[in-house]
N, C-alpha and C positions, 0 to 999 in steps of 0.2 A: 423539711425541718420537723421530724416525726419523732426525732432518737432523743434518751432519757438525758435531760439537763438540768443541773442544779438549780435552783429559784434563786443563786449570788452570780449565776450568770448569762439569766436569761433575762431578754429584753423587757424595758419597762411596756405596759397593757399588750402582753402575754397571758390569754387563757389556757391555765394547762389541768391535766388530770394526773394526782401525785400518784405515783408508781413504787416507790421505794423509800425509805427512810433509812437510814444507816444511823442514826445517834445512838443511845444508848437507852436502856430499858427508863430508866426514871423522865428521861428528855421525852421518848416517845409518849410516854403517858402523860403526861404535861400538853403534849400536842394533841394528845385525842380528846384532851380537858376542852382543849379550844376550838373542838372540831376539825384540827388536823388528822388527815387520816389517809389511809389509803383507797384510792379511786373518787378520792372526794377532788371536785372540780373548785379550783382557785384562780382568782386575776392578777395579777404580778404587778401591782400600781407604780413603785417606787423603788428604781433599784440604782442608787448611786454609792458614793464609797463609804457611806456608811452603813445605816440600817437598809433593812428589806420591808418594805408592807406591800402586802398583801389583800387581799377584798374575799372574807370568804361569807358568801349569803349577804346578811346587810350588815358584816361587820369587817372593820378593818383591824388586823393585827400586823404588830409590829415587830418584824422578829431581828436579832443581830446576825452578824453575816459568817460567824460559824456554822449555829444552825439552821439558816438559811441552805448553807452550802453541804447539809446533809438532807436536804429533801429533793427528790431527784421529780421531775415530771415530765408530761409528753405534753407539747402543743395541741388544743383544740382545734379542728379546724376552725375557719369564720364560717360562721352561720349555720354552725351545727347547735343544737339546744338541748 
């Protein structure tokens, strides 16, 4: 499970490393506001049918499942750091 998958449909406590972003210039800058970014590592807490959160460093954000579903990442291994 190594290939790039959206945070709207990757499993809940999933650590992944974001690799892509496809939104649009104003969203993506909004995301790097909050520390979204690319190669930055995030934990996928919460992903049911609605919202998506997230766990990035000691913060949790809350994102909806549009752009959720434009940030693309690759699974961490366990117990790499």
């Amino acid at each position: 499970m190594r290939e790039n998958r959206a945070l709207s449909e990757t499993a809940e406590h999933t650590r992944l490393t974001i690799t892509a972003i496809t939104a649009d210039k104003p969203t993506q800058c909004r995301l790097m506001g909050m520390g979204i970014g690319l190669g930055k590592e995030v934990e996928l807490l919460r992903n049911r049918r609605g919202d998506v959160v997230i766990r990035n460093g000691n913060s949790r954000i809350t994102l909806g499942r549009e752009i959720a579903s434009r940030i693309l990442g690759r699974a961490v291994r366990p117990g790499k750091e």
